[in-house]
N, CA, C and O atoms as CSV, one atom per row, in Angstrom:
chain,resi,resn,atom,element,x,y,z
A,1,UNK,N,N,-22.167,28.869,-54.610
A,1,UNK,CA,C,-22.552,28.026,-53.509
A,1,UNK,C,C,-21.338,27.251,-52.977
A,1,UNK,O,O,-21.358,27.103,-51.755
A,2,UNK,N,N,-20.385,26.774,-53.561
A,2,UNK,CA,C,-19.332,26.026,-53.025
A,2,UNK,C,C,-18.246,27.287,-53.035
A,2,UNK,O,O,-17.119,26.807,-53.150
A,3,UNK,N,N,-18.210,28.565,-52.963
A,3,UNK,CA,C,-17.422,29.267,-52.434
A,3,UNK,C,C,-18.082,29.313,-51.043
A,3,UNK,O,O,-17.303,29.514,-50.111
A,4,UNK,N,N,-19.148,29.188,-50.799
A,4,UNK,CA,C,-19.686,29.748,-49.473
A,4,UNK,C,C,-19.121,28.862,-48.603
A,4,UNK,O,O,-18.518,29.199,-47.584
A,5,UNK,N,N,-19.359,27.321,-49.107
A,5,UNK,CA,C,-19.128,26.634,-48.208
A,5,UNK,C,C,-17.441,25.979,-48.079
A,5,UNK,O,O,-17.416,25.183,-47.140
A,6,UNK,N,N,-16.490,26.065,-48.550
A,6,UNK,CA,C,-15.607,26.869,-49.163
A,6,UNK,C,C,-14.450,27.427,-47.284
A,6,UNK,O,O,-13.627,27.016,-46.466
A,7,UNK,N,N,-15.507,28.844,-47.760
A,7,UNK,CA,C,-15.485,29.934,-47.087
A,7,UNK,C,C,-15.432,29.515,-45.451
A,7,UNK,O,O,-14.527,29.855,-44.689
A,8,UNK,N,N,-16.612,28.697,-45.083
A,8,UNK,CA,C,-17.530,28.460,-43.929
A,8,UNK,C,C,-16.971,27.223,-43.307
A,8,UNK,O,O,-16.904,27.159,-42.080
A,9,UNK,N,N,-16.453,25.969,-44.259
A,9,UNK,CA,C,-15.633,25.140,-43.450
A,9,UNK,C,C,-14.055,25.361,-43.431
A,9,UNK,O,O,-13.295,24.566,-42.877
A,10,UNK,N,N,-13.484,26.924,-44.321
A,10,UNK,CA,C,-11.905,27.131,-43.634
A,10,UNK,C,C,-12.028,27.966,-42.450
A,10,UNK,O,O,-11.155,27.981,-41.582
A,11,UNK,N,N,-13.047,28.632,-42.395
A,11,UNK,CA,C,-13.294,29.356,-40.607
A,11,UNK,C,C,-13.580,28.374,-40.146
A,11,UNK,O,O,-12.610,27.996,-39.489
A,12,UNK,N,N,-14.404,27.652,-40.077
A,12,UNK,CA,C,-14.950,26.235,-38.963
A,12,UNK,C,C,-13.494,25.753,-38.505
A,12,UNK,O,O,-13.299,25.477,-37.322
A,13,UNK,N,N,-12.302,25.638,-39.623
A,13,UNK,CA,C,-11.437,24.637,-39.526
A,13,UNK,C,C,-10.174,25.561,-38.306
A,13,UNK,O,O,-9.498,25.277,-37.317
A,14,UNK,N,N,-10.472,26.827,-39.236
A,14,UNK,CA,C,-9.725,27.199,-38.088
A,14,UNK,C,C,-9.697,27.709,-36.791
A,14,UNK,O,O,-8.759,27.903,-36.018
A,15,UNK,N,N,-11.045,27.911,-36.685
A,15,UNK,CA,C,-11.226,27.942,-35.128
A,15,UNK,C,C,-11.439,26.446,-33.971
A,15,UNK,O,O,-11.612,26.395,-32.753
A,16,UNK,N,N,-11.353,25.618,-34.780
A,16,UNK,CA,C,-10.908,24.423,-34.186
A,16,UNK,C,C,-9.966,23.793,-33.835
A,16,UNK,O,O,-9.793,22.920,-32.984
A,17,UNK,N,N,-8.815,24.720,-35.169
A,17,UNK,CA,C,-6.728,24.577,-34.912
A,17,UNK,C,C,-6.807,25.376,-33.246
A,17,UNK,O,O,-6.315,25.104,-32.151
A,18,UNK,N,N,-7.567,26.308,-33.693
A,18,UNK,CA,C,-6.578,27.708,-32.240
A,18,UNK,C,C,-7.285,27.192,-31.147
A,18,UNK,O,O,-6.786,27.437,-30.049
A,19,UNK,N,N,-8.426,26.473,-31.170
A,19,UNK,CA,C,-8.934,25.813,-29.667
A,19,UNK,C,C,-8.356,24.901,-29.361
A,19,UNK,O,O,-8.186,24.832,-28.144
A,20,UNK,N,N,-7.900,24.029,-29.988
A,20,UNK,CA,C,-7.109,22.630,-30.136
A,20,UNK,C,C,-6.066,23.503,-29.550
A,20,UNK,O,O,-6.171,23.534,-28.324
A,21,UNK,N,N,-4.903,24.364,-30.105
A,21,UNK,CA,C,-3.378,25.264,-29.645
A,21,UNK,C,C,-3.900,25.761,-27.968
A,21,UNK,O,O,-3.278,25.900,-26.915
A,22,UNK,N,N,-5.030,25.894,-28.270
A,22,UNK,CA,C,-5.215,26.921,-26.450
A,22,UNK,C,C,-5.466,25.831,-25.854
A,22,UNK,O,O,-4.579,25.870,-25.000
A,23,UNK,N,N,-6.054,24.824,-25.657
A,23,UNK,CA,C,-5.941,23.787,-24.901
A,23,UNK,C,C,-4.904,22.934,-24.569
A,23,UNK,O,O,-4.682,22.440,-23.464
A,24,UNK,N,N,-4.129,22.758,-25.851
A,24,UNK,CA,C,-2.269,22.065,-25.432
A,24,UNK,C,C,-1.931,23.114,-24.671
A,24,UNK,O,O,-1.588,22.896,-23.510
A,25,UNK,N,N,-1.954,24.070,-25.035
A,25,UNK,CA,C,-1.037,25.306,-23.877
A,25,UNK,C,C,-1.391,25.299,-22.641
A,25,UNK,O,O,-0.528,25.124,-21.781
A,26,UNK,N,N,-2.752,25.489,-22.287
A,26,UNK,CA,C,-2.680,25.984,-21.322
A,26,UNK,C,C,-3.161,24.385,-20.430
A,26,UNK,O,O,-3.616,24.685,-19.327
A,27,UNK,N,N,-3.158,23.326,-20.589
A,27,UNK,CA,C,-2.629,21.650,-20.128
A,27,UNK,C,C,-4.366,21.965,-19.261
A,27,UNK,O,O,-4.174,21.517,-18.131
A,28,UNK,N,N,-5.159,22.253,-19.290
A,28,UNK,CA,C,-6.366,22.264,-18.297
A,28,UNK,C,C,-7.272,21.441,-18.488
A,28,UNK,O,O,-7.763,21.384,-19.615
A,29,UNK,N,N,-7.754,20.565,-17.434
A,29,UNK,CA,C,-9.099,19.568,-18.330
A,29,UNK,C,C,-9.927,20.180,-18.123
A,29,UNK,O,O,-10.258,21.129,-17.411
A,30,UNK,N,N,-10.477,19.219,-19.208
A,30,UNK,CA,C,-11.788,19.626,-20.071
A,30,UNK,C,C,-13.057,19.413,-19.199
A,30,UNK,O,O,-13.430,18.295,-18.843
A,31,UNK,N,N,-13.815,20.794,-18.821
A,31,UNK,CA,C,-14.953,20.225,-17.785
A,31,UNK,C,C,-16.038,21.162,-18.654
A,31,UNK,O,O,-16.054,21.891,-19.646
A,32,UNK,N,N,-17.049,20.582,-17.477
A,32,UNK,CA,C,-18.721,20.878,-18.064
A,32,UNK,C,C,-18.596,22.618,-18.091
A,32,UNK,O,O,-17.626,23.366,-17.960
A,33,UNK,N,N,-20.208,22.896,-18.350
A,33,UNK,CA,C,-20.352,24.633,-17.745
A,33,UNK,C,C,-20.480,24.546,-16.262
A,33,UNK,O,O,-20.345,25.565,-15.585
A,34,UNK,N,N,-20.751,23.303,-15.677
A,34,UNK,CA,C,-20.947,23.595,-14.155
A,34,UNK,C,C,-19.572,22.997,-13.443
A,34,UNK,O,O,-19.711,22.743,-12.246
A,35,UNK,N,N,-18.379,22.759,-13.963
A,35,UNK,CA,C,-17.355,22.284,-13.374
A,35,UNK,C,C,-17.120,20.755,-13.771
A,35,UNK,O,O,-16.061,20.278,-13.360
A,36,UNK,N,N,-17.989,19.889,-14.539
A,36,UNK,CA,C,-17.336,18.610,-14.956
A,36,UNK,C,C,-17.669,17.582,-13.222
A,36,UNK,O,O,-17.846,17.958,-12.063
A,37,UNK,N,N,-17.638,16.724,-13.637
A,37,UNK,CA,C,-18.123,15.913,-12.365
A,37,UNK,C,C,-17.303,15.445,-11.504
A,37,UNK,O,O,-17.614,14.419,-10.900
A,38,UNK,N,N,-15.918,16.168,-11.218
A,38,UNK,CA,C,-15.163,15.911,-10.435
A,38,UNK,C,C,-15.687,17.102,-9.248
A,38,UNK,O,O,-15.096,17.381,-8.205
A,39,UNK,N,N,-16.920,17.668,-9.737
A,39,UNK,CA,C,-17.195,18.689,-8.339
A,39,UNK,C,C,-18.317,17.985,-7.831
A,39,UNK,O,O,-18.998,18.671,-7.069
A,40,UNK,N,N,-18.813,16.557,-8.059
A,40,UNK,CA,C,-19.727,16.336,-7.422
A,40,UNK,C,C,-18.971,14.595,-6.606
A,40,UNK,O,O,-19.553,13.588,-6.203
A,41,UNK,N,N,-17.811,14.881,-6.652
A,41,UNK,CA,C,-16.907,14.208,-6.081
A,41,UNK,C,C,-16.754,12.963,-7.007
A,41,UNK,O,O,-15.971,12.135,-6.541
A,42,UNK,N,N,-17.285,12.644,-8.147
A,42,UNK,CA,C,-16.960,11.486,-8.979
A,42,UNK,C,C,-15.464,11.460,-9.282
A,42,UNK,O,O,-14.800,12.371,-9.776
A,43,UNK,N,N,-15.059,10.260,-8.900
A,43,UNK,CA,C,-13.635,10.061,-9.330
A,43,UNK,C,C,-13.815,9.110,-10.786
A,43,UNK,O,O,-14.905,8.789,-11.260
A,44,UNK,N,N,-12.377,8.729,-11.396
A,44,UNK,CA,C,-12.572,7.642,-12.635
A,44,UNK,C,C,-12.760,6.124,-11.554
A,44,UNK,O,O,-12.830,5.815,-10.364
A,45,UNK,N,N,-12.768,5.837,-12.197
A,45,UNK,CA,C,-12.861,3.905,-11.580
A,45,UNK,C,C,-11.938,3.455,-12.080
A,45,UNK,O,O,-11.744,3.551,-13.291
A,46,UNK,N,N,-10.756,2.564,-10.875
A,46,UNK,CA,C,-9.889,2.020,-11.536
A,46,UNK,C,C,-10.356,0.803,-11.075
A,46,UNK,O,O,-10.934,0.395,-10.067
A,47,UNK,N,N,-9.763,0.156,-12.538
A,47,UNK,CA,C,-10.195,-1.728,-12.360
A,47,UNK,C,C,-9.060,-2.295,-12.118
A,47,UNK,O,O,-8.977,-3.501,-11.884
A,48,UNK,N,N,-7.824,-1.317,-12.150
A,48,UNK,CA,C,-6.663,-2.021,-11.958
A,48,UNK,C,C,-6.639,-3.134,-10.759
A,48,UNK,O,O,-7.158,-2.784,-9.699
A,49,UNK,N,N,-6.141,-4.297,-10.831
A,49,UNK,CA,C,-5.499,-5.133,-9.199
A,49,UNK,C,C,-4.137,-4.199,-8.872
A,49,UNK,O,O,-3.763,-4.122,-7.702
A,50,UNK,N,N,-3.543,-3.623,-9.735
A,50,UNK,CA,C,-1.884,-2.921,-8.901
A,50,UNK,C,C,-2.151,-1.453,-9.231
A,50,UNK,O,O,-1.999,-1.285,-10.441
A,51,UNK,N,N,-2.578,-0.050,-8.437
A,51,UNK,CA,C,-2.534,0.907,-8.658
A,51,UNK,C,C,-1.442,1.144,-9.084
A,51,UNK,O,O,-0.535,0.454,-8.620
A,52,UNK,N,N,-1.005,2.434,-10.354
A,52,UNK,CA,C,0.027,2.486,-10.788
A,52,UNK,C,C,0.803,3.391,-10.038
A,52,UNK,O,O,0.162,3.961,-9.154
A,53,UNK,N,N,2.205,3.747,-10.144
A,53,UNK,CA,C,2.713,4.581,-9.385
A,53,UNK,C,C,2.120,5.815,-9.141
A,53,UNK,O,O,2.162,6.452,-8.088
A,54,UNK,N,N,1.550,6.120,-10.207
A,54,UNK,CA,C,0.985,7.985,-10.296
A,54,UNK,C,C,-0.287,8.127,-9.234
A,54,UNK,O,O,-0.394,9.062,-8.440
A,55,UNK,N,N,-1.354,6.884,-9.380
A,55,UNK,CA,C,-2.136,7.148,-8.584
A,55,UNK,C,C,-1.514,6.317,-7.121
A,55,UNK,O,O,-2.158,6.639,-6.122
A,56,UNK,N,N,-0.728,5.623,-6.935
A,56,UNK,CA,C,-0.490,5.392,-5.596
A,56,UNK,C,C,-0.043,6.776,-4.909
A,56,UNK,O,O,-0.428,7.112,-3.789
A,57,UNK,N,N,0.679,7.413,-5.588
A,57,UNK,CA,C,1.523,8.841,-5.448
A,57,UNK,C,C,0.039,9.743,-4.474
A,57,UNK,O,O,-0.090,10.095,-3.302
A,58,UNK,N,N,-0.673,9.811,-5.457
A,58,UNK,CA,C,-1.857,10.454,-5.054
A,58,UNK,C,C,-2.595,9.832,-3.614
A,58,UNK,O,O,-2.884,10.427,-2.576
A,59,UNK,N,N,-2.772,8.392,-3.996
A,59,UNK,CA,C,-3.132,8.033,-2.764
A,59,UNK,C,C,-2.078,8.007,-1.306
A,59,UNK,O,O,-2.572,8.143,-0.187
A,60,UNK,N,N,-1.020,7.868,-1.459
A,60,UNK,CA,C,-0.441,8.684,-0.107
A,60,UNK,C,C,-0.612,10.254,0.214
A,60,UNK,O,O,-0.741,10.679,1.362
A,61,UNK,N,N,-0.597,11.108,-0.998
A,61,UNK,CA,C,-1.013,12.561,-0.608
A,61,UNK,C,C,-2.084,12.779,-0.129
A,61,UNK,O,O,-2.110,13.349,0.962
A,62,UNK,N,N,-3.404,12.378,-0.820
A,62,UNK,CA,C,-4.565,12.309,0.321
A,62,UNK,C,C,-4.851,11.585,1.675
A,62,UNK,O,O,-5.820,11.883,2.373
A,63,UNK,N,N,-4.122,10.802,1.939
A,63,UNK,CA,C,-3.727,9.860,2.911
A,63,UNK,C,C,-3.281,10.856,4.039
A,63,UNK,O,O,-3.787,10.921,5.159
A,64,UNK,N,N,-2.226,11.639,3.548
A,64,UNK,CA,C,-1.424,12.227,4.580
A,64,UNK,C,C,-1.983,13.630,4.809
A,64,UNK,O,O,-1.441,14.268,5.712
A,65,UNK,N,N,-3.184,14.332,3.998
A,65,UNK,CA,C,-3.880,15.194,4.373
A,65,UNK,C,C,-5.099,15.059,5.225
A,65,UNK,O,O,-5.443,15.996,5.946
A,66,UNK,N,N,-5.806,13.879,5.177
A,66,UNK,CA,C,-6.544,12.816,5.864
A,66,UNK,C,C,-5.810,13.127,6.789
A,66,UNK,O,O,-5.889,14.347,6.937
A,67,UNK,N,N,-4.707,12.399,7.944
A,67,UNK,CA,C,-4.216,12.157,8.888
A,67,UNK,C,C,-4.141,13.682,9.264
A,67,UNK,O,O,-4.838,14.054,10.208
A,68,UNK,N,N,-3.322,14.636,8.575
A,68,UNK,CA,C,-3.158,16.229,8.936
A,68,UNK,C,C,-4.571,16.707,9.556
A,68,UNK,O,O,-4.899,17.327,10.567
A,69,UNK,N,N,-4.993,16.343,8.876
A,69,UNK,CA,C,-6.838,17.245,9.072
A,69,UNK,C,C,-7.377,16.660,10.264
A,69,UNK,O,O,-7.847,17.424,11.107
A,70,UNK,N,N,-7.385,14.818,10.565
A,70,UNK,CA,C,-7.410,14.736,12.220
A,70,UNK,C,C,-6.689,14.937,13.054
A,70,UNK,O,O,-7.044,14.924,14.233
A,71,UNK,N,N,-5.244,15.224,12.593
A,71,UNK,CA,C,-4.032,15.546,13.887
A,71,UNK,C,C,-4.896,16.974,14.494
A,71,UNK,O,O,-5.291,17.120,15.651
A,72,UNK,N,N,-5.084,18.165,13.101
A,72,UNK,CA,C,-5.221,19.773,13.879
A,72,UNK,C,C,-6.535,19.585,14.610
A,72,UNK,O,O,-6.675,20.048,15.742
A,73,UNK,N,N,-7.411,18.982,14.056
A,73,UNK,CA,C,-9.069,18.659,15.404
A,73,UNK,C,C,-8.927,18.158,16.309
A,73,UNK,O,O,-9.832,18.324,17.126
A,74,UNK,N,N,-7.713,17.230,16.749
A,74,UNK,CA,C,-7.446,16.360,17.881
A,74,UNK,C,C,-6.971,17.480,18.541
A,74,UNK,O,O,-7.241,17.481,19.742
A,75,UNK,N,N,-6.135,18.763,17.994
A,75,UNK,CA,C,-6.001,19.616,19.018
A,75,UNK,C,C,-6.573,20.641,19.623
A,75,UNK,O,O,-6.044,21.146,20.614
């Protein structure tokens, strides 16, 4: 009986190393089976008062695709 189990938590263990290795590799977040709730447009909530550089970064890129997207309809 304790070979079985033994047996059953060094497979458990290691298919949890090589999912853990395929996920550092390949850097992808982690979403639902239906896409994770960034497809139903939920963003995180920041409580910050000073956005940090990374998301200010972001907020000028959508900013300036915003403006792109009414420049080409204005024409």
């Amino acid at each position: 009986m304790t070979t079985v189990f033994l047996i059953t938590f060094g497979i458990m263990l290691f298919v949890i190393t090589i999912m853990a290795v395929g996920y550092i590799f390949q850097r992808k977040t982690i979403t639902g089976s239906c896409g994770g709730m960034s497809t139903l447009g939920i963003k995180k909530v920041c409580d910050c008062d000073e956005p940090c550089e990374k998301r200010k970064e972001k907020m000028r890129k959508e900013a300036s695709k915003n403006q792109l997207e009414i420049d080409i309809k204005q024409n």
